[in-house]
C-alpha positions in Angstrom: -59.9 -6.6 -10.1 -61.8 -6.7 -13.5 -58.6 -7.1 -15.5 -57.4 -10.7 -16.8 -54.4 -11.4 -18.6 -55.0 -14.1 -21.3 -51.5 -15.5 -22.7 -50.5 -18.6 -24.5 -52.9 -16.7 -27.8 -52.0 -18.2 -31.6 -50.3 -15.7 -33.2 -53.5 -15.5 -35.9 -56.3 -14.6 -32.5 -57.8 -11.2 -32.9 -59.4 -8.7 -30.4 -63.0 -9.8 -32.1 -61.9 -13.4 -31.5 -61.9 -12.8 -28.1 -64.4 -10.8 -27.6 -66.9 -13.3 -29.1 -65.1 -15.7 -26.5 -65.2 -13.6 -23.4 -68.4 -11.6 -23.6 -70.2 -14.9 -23.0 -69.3 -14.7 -19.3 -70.5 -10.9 -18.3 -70.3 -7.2 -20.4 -66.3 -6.5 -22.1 -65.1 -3.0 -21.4 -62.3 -3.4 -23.5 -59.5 -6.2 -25.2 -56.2 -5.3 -26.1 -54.2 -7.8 -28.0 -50.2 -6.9 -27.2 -48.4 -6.7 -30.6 -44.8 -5.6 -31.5 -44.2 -2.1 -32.2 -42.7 -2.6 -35.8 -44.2 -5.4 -37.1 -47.0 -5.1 -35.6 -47.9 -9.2 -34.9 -49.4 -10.6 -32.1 -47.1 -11.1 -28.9 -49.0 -14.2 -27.9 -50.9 -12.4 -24.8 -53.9 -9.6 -24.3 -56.1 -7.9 -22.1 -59.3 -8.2 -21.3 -61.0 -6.1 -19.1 -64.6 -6.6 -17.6 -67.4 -3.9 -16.1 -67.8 -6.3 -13.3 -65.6 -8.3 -10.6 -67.8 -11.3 -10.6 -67.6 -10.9 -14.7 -63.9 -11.4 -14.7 -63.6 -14.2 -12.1 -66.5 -16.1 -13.9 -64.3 -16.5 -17.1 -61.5 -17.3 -15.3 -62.7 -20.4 -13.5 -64.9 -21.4 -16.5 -62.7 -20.5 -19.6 -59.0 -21.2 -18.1 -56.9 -23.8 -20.4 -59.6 -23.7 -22.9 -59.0 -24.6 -26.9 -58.9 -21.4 -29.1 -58.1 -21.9 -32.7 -56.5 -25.1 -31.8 -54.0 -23.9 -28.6 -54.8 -24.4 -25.2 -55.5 -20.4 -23.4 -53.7 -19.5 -20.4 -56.0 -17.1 -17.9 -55.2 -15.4 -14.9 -54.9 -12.2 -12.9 -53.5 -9.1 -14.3 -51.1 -7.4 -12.3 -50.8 -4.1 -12.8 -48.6 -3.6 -9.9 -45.1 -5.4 -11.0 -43.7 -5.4 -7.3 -46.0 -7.7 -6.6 -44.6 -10.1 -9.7 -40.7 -9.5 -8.2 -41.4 -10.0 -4.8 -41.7 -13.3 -5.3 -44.0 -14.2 -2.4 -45.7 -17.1 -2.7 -43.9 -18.2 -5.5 -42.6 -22.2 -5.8 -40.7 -23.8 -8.1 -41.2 -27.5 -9.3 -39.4 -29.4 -11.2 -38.8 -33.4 -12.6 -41.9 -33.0 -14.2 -43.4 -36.1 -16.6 -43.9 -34.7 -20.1 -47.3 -35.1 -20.7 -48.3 -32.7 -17.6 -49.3 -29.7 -19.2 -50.6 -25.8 -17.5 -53.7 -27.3 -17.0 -52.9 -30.8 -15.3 -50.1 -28.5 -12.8 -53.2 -25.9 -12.4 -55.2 -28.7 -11.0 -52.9 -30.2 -9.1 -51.9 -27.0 -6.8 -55.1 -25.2 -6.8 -56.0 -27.6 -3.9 -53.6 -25.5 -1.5 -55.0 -22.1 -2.1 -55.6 -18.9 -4.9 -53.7 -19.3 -7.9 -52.2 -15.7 -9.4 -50.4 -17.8 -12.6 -49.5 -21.0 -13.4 -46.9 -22.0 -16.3 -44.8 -25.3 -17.7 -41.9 -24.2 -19.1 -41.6 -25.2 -23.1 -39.2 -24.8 -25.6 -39.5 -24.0 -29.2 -41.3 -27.2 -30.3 -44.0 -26.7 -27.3 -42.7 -30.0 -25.8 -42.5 -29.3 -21.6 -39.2 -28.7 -20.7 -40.1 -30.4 -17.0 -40.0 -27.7 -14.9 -42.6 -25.3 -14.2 -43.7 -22.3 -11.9 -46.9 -21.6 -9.4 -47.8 -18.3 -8.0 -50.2 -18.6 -4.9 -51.7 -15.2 -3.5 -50.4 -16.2 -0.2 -47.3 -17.2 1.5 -48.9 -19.7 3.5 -50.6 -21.5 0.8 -46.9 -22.1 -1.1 -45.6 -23.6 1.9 -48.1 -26.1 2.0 -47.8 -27.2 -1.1 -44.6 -27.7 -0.9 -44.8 -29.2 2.2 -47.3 -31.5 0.8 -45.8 -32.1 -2.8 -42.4 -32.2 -2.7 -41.1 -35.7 -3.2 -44.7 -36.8 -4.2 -45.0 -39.4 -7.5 -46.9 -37.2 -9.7 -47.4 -39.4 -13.8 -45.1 -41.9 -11.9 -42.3 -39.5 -11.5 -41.0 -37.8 -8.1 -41.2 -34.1 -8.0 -39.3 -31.5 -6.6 -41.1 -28.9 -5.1 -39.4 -25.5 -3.9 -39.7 -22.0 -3.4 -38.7 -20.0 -6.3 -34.9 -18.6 -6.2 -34.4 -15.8 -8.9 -31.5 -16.1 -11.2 -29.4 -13.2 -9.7 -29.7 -14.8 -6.1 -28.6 -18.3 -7.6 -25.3 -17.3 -9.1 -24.6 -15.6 -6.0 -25.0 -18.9 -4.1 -22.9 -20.7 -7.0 -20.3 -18.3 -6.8 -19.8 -18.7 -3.1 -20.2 -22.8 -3.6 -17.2 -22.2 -6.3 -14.8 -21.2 -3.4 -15.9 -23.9 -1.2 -15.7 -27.4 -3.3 -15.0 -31.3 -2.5 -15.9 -32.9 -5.9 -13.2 -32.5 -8.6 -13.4 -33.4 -12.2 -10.3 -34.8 -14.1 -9.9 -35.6 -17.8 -7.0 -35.9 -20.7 -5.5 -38.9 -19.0 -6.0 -41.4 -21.9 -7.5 -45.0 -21.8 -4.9 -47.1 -19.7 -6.5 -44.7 -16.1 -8.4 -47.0 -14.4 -9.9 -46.7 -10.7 -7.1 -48.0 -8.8 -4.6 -45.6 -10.7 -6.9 -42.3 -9.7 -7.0 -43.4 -5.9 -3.3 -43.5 -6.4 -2.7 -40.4 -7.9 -4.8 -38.1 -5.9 -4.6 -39.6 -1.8 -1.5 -38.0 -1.2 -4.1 -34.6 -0.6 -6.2 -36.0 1.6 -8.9 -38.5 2.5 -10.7 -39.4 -0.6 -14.7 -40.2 0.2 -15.4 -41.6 -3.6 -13.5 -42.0 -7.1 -14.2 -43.0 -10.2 -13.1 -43.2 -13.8 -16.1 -43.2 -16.8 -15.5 -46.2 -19.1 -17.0 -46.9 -22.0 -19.2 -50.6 -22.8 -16.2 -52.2 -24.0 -14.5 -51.0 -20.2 -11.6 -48.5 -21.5 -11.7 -45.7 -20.1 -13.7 -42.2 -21.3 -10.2 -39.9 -20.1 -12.3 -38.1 -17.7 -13.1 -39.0 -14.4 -14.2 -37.6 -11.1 -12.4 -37.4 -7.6 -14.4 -36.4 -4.1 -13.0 -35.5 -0.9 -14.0 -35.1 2.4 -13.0 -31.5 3.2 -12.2 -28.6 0.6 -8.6 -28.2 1.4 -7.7 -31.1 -0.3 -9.7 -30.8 -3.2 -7.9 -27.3 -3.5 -4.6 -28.5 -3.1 -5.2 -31.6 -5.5 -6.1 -28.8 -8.2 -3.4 -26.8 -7.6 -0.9 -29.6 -7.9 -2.3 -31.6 -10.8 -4.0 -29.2 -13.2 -2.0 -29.0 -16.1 0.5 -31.5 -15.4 2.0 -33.6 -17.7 1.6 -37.3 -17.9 2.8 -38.1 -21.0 4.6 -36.6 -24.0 2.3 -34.1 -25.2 -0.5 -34.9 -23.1 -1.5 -32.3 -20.3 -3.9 -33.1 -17.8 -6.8 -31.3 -16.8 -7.7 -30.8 -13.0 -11.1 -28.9 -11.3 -13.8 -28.2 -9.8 -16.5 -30.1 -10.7 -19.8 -28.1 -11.9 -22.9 -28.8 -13.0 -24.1 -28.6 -16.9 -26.5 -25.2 -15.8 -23.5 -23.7 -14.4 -20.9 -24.9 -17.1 -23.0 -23.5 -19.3 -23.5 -20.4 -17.7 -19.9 -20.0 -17.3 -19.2 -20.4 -20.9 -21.3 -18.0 -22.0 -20.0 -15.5 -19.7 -16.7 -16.1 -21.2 -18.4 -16.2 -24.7 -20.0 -12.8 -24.1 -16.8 -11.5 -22.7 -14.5 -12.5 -25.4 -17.4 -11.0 -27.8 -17.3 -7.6 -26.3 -13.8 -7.8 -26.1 -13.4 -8.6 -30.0 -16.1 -5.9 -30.9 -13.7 -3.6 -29.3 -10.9 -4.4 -30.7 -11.9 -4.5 -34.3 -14.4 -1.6 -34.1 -13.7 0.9 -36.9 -11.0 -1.3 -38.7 -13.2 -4.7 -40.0 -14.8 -4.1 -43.1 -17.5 -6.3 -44.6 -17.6 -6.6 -48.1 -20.6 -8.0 -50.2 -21.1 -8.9 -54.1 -17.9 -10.8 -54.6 -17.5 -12.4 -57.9 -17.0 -15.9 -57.8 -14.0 -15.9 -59.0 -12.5 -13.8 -55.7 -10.2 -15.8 -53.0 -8.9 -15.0 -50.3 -5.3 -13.9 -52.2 -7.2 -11.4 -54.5 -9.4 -9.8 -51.8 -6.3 -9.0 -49.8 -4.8 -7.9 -52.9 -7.3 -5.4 -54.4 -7.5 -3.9 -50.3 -3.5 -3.7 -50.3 -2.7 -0.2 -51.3 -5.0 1.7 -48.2 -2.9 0.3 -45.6 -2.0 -2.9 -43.6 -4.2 -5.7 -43.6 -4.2 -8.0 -40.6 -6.8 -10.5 -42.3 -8.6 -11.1 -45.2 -11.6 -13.8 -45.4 -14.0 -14.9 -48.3 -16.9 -16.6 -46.6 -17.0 -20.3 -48.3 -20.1 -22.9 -48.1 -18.9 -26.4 -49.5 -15.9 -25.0 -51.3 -18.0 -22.0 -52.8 -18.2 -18.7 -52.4 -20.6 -17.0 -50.9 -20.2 -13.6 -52.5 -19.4 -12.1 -49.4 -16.4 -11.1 -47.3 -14.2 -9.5 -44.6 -11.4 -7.6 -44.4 -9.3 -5.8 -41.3 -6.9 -3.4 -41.2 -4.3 -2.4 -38.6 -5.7 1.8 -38.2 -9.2 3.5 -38.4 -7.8 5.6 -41.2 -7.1 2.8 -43.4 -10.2 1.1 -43.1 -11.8 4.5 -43.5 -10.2 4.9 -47.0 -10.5 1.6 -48.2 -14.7 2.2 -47.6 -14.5 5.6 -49.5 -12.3 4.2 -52.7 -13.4 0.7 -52.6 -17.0 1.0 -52.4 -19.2 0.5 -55.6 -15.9 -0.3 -57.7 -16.1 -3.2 -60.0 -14.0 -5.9 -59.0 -13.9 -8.8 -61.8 -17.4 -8.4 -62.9 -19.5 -7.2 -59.7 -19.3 -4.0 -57.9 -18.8 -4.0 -54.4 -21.0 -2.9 -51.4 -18.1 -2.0 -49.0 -18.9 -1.3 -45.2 -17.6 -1.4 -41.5 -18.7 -4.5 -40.0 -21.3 -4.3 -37.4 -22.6 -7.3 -34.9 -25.8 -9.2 -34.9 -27.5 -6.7 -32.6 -25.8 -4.2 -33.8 -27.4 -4.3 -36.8 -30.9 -5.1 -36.0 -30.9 -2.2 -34.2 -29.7 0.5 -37.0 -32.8 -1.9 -39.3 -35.5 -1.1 -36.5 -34.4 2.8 -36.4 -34.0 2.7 -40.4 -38.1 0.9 -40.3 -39.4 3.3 -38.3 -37.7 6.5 -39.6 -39.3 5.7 -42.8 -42.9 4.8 -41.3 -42.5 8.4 -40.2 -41.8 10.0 -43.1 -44.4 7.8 -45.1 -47.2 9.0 -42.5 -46.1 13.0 -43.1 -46.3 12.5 -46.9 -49.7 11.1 -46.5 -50.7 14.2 -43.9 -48.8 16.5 -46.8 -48.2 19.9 -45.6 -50.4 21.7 -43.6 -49.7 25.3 -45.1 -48.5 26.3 -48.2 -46.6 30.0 -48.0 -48.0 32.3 -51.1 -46.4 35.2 -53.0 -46.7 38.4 -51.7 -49.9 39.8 -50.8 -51.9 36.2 -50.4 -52.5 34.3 -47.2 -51.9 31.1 -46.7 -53.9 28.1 -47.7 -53.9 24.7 -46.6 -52.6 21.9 -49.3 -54.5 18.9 -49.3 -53.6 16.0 -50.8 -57.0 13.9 -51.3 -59.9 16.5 -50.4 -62.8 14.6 -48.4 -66.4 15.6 -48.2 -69.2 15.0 -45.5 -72.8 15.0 -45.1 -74.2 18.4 -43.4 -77.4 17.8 -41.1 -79.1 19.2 -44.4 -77.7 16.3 -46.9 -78.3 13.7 -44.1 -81.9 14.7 -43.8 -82.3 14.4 -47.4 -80.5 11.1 -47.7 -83.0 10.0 -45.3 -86.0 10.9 -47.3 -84.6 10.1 -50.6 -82.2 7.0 -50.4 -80.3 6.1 -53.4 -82.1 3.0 -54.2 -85.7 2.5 -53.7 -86.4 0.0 -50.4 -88.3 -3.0 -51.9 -91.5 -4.2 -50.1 -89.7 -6.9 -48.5 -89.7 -6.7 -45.1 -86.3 -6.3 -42.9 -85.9 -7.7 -39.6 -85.3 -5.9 -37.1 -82.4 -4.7 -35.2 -82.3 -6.9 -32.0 -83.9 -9.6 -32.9 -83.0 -12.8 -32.5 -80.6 -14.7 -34.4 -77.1 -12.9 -34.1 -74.2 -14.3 -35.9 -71.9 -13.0 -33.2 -68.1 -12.3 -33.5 -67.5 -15.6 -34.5 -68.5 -15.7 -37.9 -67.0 -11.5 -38.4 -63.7 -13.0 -40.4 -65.2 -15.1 -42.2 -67.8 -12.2 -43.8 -65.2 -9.8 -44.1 -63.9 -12.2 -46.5 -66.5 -14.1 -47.8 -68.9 -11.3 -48.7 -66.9 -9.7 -50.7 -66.6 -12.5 -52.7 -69.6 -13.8 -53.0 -71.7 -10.6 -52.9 -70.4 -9.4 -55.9 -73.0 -7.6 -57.6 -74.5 -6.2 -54.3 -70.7 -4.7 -54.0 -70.7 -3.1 -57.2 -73.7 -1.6 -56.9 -72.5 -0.2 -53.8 -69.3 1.3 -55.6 -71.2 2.7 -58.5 -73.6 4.2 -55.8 -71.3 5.7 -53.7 -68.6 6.9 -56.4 -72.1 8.4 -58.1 -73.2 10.1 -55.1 -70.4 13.3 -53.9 -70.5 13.8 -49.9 -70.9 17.2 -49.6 -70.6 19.2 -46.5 -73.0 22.4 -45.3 -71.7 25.6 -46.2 -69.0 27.0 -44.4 -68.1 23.9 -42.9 -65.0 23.7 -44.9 -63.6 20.2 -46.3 -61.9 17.3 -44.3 -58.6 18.1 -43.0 -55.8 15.1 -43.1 -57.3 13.3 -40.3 -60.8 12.9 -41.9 -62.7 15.4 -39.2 -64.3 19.1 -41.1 -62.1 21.7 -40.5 -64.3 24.9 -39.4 -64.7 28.1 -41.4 -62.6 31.2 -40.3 -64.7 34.7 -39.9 -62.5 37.4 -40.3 -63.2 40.3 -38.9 -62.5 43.8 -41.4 -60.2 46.2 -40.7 -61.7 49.9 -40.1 -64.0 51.4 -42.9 -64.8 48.0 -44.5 -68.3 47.7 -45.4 -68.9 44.0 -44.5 -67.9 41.1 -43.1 -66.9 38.3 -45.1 -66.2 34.5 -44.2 -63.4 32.8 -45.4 -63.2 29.5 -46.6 -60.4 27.1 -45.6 -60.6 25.5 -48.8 -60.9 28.4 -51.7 -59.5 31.5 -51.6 -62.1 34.4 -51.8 -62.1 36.3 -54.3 -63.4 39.7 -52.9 -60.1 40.1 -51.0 -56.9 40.2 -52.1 -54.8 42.0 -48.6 -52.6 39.8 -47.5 -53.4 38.2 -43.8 -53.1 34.9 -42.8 -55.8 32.7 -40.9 -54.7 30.6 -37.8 -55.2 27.3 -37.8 -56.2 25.3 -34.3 -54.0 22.0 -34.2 -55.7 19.3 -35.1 -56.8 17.1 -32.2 -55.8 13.3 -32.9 -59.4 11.8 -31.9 -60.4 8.2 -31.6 -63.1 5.6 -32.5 -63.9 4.0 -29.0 -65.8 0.4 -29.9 -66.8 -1.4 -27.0 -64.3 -4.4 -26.4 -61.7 -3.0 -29.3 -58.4 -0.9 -29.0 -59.4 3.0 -29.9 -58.6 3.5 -33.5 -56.8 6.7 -34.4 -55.9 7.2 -38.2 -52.3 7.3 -37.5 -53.0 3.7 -36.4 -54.4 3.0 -39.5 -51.9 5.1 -41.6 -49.3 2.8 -39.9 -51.0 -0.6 -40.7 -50.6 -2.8 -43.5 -53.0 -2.2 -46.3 -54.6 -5.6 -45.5 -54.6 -5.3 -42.3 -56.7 -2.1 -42.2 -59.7 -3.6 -43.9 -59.4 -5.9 -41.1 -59.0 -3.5 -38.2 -62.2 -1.4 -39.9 -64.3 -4.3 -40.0 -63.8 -5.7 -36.3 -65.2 -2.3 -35.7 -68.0 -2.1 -38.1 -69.0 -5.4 -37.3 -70.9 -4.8 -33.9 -72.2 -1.6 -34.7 -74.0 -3.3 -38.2 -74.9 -6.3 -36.0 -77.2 -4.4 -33.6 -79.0 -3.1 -36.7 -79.3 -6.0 -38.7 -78.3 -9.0 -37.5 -78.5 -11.2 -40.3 -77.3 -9.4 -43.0 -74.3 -8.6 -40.8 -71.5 -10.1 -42.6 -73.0 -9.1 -46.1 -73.0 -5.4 -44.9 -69.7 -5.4 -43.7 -68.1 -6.5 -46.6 -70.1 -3.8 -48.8 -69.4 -1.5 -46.9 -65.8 -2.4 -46.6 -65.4 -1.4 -50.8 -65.4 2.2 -49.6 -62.3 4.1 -49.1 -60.9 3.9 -45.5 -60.5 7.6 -44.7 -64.8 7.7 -45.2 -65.1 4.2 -43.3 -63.5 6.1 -40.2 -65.5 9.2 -40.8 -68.4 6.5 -40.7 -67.3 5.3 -37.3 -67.0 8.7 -35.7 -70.6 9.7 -36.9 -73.4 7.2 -36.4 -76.0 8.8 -38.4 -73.9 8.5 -41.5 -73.0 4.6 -40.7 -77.0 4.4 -40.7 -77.2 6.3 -43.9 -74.9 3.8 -45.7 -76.2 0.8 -44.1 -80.0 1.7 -44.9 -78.5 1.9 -48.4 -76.7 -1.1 -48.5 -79.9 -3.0 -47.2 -81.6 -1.1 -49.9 -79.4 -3.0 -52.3 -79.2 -6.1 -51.2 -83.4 -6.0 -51.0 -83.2 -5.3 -54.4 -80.6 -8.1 -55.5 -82.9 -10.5 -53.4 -86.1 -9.4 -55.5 -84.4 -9.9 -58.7 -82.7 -13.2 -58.3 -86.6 -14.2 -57.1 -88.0 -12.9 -60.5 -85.3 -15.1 -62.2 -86.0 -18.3 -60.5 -89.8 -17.4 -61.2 
């Protein structure tokens, strides 16, 4: 158990946030921040998982409930296992809750009665406690005692209810089997002249009635609803057979039954709602049309009127906001066919001075769903356009050669051995501090460089750009050039056919010009490889191909950040945000090979030295 789940996160929190947060309290394997597969923000919990036991269960009773960028941080146990979470073992309920107790207040107030798995007050969209909450002990035994020993207890002045946990699916059971079995009985629709007296009247020809009672308002006229208990179900049954719907006056029907509760009105209702949703959806599918980019001018009458002549309309609507159109519409017709017709004449014609945008209808959901497929189809075919294609066929007599869109270069061991002798910029006498020594920014300060130093390092950036638009990275000799994925792609020796003379080597990028026989070269599939930063997610470049284009600056410096800080801990964030002026497909070549990062961030320091020197000189 090295794994903690961290919920209750801002939606702005980052893996580097918490990283800085957690690596306080022992060595971070790893922190995975949950996000949403499409838009790719923060689900508002992540993972974080330690090298040690003791690691783990020192930031959990040290950092629980604490205040990161101004929320409170919920900490607990991950559970990889989910029968564990459905078993519901050890799991109580409480409720009546004051307001003002929060996660952290409930936390301390069970964690007397044994280990604490998770710990939550239920809060709606405002954050404001909805005064109920749930607490997960490890044990069995340690839930019974608490709510042996805090049910019915005063807790902020207010008696709790304290229970074991009943899921959803096994409390409408119970309810259902309560609905068959019922003394209480609600009336209503009886006007203001029902008082008490009248009620007892009306219903004790069923049966013993233990209570009754007609709502009034402050004046003391009645409400028209009431409510009628008695002492065995029959009765109660027999009442609502005999009264519901009656008649007590002319026009006035009366309303007799059960009694529920709000929960379980409300659950019934939208049962019913979904019910009589599904039931529409089905009867209107393939005959509703929408129909968008209504002129102003367009009622009801001349919508139903321009739809007229591809069949028979049931309905017709123009949507209306404060006597206004709202430029959009619906309307239904009585076959499939029709409404099929209707979408293939009436769609893009100009009606009054607009052209229409006619389809079928489609629900809520519905919709969402055919926008999410629509989102992602196209990140998919964005992603292939950047790969491009990986072979191009060529007339007869050629082989095939690999298209590349945006052909990348590489140091060799050669060029990086050079580079090392012969940097770009001369290093200035001034000294550098080492890597490792004291005075680490940390994580903390990592956004605020990102930002801030390309800003405000403006020259040393330029510099940088000039340097390393100046400077080509060239790759040994028969290497080849990047493929798509920003990794060399290896020369191909081919081997001559009988009676050749020599061998010759092929390269992947240029075709050679000593032989023209056609032939074509395999290629090995590309291996999808990833940057492994201790306590960030791997970073592929299909991640990065999928990102937003600010958002993959940021994801390339969380990851440059500790690897510049180990060097040179002070100049961290003015490194970063040099080095972040390169293009990305080079930064993630920079992260796979650590030599190269060193390359650039030697030069970088060589720049910034001599930026340092010269604003001396001025001030001299």
């Amino acid at each position: 158990m090295a794994s903690l789940y961290v919920g209750d996160l801002q939606s702005d929190i980052t893996e580097a946030m918490l990283f800085e947060k957690f690596s306080t309290a022992g060595p971070v394997l790893s922190i995975r921040v949950c996000r949403d597969v499409i838009t790719r923000r923060s689900l508002g919990y992540a993972y974080v998982n330690f090298q040690q036991p003791a690691d783990a269960e020192r930031a959990l009773d040290t950092m629980n409930f604490d205040t990161l960028k101004g929320g409170p941080i919920r900490i607990m146990w991950s559970q990889r296992d989910p029968s564990l979470r459905k078993s519901n073992v050890g799991n109580v309920f409480i409720k009546n809750l004051d307001p003002r107790i929060d996660n952290k207040a409930l936390y301390d107030t069970f964690s007397a009665f044994g280990n604490i798995l998770s710990c939550k007050v239920a809060q709606d969209e405002s954050a404001e406690s909805k005064g109920y909450g749930f607490v997960h002990f490890e044990t069995e035994e340690a839930a019974n005692k608490s709510i042996d020993k805090v049910n019915g207890m005063l807790l902020n002045g207010k008696k709790v209810y304290v229970g074991k946990f009943i899921t959803r699916k096994e409390r409408e059971k119970e309810l259902g089997e309560k609905a068959k079995l019922f003394t209480n009985v609600y009336v209503k629709n009886f006007g203001e002249e029902m008082n008490d007296d009248k009620l007892k009247e009306m219903f004790e020809k069923f049966g013993t009635i233990t209570s009754h009672k007609v709502v009034a308002k402050d004046d003391g006229k009645s409400r028209g609803f009431g409510f009628v208990a008695f002492e065995n179900p029959e009765s109660a049954e027999a009442a609502v057979q005999e009264l519901n719907g009656k008649e007590i006056s002319e026009g006035k029907f009366m309303y007799v039954g059960r009694a529920q509760k709000k929960a379980e009105r409300q659950q019934e209702l939208k049962r019913k709602f979904e019910q009589l949703k599904i039931e529409r959806s089905t009867r209107y599918q393939g005959v509703n049309l929408y129909v968008k980019n209504l002129d102003d001018t367009i009622d009801d009458e001349r919508l139903r009127k321009e739809f007229t002549p591809f069949g028979t309309i049931t309905s017709a609507k123009v949507m209306l906001e404060n006597g206004h159109s709202k430029g959009f519409g619906f309307v239904c017709f009585s076959a499939p066919e029709e409404a099929t017709k209707a979408v293939t004449e009436m769609n893009c014609r100009i009606v009054g001075t607009k052209p229409l945008y006619v389809a079928l209808a489609q629900r809520k959901d519905e919709r969402k769903a055919h926008l999410a497929s629509q989102y992602l189809q196209r990140m998919s075919n964005i992603r292939m356009q950047q790969m491009g294609p990986m072979y191009q066929a060529g007339s007869a007599g050629n082989f095939f050669v690999p298209t590349l869109q945006q052909p990348q270069h590489f140091y060799g061991p050669a060029q990086m051995t050079q580079l090392r002798q012969t940097p770009r910029w001369q290093t200035q006498p001034n000294q550098v501090r080492p890597s490792g020594q004291a005075g680490s920014t940390g994580f903390a300060t990592m956004q605020g460089p990102l930002r801030a130093a390309q800003r405000a390092q403006a020259p040393q950036a330029q510099q940088m750009r000039t340097a390393l638009s100046a400077r080509p990275i060239t790759g040994q000799q028969g290497v080849g050039v990047a493929n798509i994925q920003g990794r060399p792609m290896p020369a191909v020796n081919v081997q001559p056919a009988q009676g050749r003379q020599a061998n010759y080597k092929y390269n992947m990028n240029v075709r050679n010009p000593q032989q023209q026989q056609q032939m074509t070269i395999p290629q090995p599939a590309p291996v999808q490889q990833a940057v492994h930063i201790q306590g960030q997610e791997p970073l592929t470049a299909p991640m990065l191909a999928a990102a937003l284009p600010q958002e993959q600056k940021q994801m390339l410096g969380e990851r440059l950040f500790p690897l510049i800080q180990c060097m040179y801990p002070e100049l961290t964030g003015k490194i970063t945000g040099m080095l972040l002026e390169i293009d990305n497909s080079e930064l993630l070549h920079m992260l796979e090979h650590n030599e190269l990062l060193k390359a650039k961030v030697e030069e970088a320091v060589a720049v910034l030295q001599a930026h340092q020197a010269k604003q001396a000189t001025k001030k001299e």
